[in-house]
PASEBA-1860 file (N, C-alpha, C; in nm, 3 decimals):
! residues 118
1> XXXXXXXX> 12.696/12.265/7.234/12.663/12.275/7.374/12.563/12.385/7.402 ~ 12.570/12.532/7.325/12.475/12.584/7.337/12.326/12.612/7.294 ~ 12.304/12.505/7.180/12.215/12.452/7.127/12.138/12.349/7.131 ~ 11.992/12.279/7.174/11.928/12.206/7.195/11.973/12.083/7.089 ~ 11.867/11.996/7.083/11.917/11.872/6.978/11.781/11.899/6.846 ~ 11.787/11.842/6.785/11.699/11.891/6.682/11.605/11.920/6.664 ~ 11.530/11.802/6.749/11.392/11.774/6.778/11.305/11.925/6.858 ~ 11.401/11.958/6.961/11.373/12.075/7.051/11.402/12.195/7.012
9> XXXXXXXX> 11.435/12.205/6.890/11.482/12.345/6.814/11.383/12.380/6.737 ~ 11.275/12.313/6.668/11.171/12.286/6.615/11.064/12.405/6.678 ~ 11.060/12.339/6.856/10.936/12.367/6.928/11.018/12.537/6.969 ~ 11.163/12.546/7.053/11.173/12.704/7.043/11.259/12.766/6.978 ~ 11.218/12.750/6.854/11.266/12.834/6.749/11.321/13.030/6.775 ~ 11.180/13.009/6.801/11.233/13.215/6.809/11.329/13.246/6.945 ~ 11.287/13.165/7.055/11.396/13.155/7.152/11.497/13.101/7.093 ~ 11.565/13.033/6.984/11.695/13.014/6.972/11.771/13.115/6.971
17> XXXXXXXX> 11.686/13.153/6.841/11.722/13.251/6.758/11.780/13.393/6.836 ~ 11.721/13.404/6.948/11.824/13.476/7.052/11.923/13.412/7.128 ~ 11.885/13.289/7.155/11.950/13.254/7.225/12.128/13.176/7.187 ~ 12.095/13.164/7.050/12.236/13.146/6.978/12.292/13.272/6.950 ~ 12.288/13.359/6.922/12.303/13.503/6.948/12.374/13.534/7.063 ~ 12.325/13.504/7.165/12.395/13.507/7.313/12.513/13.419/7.322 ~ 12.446/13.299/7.239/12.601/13.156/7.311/12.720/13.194/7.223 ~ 12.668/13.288/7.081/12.817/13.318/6.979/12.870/13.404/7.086
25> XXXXXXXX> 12.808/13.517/7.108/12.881/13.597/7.205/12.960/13.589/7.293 ~ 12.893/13.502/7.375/12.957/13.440/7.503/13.067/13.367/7.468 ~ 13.056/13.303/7.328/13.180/13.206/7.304/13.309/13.289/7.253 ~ 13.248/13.402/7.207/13.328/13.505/7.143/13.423/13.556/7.252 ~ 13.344/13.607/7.324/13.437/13.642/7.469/13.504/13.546/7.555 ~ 13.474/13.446/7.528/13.592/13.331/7.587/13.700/13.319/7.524 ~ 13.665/13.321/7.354/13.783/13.268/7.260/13.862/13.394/7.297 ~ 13.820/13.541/7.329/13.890/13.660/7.334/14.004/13.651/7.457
33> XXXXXXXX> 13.957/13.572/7.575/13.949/13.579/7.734/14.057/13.498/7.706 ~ 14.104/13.398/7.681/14.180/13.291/7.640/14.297/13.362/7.522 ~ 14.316/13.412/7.424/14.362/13.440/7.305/14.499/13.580/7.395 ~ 14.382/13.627/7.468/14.432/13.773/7.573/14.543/13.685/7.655 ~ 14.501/13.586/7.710/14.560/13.545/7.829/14.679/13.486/7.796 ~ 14.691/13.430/7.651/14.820/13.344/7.630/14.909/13.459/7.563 ~ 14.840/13.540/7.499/14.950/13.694/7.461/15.009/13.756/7.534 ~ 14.974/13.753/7.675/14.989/13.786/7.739/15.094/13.740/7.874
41> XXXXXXXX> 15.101/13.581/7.868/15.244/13.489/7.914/15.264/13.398/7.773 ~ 15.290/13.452/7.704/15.382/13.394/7.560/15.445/13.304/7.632 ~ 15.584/13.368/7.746/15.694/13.263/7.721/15.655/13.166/7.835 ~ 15.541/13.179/7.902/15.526/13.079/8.008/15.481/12.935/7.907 ~ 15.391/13.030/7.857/15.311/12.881/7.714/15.411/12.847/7.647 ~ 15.500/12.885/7.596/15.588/12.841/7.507/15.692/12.796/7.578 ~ 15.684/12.786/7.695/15.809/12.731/7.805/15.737/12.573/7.875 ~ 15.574/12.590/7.848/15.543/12.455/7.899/15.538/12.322/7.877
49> XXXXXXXX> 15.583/12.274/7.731/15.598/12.156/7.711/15.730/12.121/7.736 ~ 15.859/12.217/7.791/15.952/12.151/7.858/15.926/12.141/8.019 ~ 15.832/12.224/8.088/15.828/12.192/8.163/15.784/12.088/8.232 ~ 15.650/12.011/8.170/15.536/11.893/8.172/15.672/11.792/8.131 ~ 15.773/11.847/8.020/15.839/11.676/7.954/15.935/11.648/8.117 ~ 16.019/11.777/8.141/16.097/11.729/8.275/16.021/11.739/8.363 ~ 15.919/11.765/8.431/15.836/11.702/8.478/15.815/11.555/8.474 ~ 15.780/11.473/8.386/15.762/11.413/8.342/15.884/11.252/8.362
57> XXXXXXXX> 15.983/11.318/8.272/16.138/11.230/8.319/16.162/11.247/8.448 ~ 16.189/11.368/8.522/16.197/11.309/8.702/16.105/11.208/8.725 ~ 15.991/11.228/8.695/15.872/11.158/8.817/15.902/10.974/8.735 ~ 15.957/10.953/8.593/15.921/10.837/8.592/16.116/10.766/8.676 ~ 16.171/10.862/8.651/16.303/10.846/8.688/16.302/10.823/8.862 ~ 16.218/10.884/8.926/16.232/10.876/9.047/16.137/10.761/9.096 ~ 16.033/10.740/8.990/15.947/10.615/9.012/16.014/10.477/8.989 ~ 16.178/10.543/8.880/16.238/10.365/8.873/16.282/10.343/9.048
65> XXXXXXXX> 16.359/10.468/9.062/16.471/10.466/9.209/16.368/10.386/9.309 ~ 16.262/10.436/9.308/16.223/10.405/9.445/16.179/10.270/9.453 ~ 16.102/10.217/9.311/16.025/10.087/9.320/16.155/9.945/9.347 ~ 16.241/10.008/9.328/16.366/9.886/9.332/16.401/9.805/9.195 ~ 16.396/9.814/9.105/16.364/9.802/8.978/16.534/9.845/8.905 ~ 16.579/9.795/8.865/16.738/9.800/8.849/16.747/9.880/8.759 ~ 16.831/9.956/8.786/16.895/10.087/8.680/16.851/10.076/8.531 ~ 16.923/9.973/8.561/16.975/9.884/8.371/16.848/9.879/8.296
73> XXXXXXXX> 16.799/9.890/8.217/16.705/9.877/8.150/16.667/9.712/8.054 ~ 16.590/9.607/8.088/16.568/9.506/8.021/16.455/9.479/7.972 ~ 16.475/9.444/7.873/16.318/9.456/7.784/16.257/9.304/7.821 ~ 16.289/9.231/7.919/16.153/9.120/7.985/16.101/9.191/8.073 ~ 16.078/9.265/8.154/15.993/9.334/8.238/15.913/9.418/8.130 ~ 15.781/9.434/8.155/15.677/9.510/8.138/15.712/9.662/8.186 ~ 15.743/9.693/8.320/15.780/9.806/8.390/15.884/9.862/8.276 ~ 15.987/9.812/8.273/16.092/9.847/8.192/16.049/9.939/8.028
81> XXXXXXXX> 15.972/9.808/7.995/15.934/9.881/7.850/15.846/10.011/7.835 ~ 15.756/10.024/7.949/15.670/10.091/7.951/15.754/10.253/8.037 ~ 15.868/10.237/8.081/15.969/10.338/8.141/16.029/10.378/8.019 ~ 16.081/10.355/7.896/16.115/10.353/7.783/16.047/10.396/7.725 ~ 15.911/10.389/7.702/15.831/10.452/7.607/15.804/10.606/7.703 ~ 15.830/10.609/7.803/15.764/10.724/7.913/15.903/10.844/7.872 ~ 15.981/10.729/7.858/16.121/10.838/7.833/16.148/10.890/7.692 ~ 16.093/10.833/7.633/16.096/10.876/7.479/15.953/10.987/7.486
89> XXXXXXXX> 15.853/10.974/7.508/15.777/11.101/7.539/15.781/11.189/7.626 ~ 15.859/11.183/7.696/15.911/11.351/7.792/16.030/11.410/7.690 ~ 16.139/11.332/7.627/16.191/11.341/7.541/16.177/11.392/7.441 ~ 16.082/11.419/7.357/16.011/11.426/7.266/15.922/11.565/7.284 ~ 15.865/11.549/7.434/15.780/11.714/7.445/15.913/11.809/7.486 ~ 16.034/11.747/7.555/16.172/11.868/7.537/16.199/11.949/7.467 ~ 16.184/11.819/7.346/16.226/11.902/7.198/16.148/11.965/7.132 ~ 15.985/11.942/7.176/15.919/12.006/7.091/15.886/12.115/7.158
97> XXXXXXXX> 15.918/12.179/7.296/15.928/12.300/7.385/16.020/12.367/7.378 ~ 16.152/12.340/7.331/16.276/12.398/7.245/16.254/12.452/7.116 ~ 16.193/12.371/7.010/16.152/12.442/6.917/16.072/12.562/6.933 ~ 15.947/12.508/7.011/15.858/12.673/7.017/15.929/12.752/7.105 ~ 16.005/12.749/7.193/16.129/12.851/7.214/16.188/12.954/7.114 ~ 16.256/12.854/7.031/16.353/12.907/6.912/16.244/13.012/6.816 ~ 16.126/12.958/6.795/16.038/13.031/6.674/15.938/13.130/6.753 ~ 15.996/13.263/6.717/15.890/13.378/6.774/15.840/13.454/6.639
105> XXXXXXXX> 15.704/13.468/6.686/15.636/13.551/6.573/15.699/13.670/6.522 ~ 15.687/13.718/6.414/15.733/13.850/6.365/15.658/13.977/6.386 ~ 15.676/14.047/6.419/15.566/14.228/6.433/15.522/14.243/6.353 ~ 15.398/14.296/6.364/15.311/14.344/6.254/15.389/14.457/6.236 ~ 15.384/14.517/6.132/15.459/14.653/6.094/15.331/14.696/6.000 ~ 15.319/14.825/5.985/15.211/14.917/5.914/15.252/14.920/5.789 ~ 15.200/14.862/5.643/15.263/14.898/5.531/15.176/15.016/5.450 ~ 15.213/15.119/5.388/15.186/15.201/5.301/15.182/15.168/5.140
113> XXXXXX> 15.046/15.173/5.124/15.012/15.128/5.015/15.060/15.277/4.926 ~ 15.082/15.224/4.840/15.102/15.350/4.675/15.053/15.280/4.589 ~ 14.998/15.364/4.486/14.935/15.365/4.375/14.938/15.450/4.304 ~ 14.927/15.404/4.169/14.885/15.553/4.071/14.770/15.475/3.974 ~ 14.727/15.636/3.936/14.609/15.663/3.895/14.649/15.653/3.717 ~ 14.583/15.601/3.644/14.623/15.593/3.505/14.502/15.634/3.463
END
């Protein structure tokens, strides 16, 4: 994205050549801006794929209630099957928002190197 297409890299060469210089930078400080920001709400990020999955199961759960569409689940309706597959993927991001729950990184700790001299 911050680079022309081939043809036009040709004609401003020495302007790239700063000018990719600038776009690493710039990209540098985004990847930083971003990297900061999620260190910074850990448990919100690591709390959001349960939130999007129940999210997710209400809205298709409240989409059966309302459309009139019978509790029961039958696999000749289209609606049905496609409520089933909706429920197995909110299902699915639960568990996988539980896991990154359960697994927290470990601390860096400072180790002291020793050596000897022979």
């Amino acid at each position: 994205p911050c680079s022309p297409s081939p043809p036009l890299r040709k004609l401003f060469a020495s302007y790239l050549q700063r000018g990719d210089r600038a776009c690493s930078s710039a990209m540098r400080q985004r990847q930083e801006w971003v990297g900061d920001w999620v260190r910074s709400n850990d448990t919100l990020v690591r709390a959001l794929p349960i939130l999007v999955g129940g999210a997710s199961l209400l809205a298709v759960l409240l989409n059966r209630a309302v459309s009139g569409i019978a509790a029961v689940s039958d696999a000749s309706s289209s609606q049905s099957r496609a409520d089933i597959l909706t429920l197995a993927l909110s299902v699915t991001d639960i568990l996988a928002g539980l896991v990154w729950l359960s697994i927290r990184p470990k601390t860096i700790s400072p180790v002291r190197i020793m050596y000897l001299l022979v």
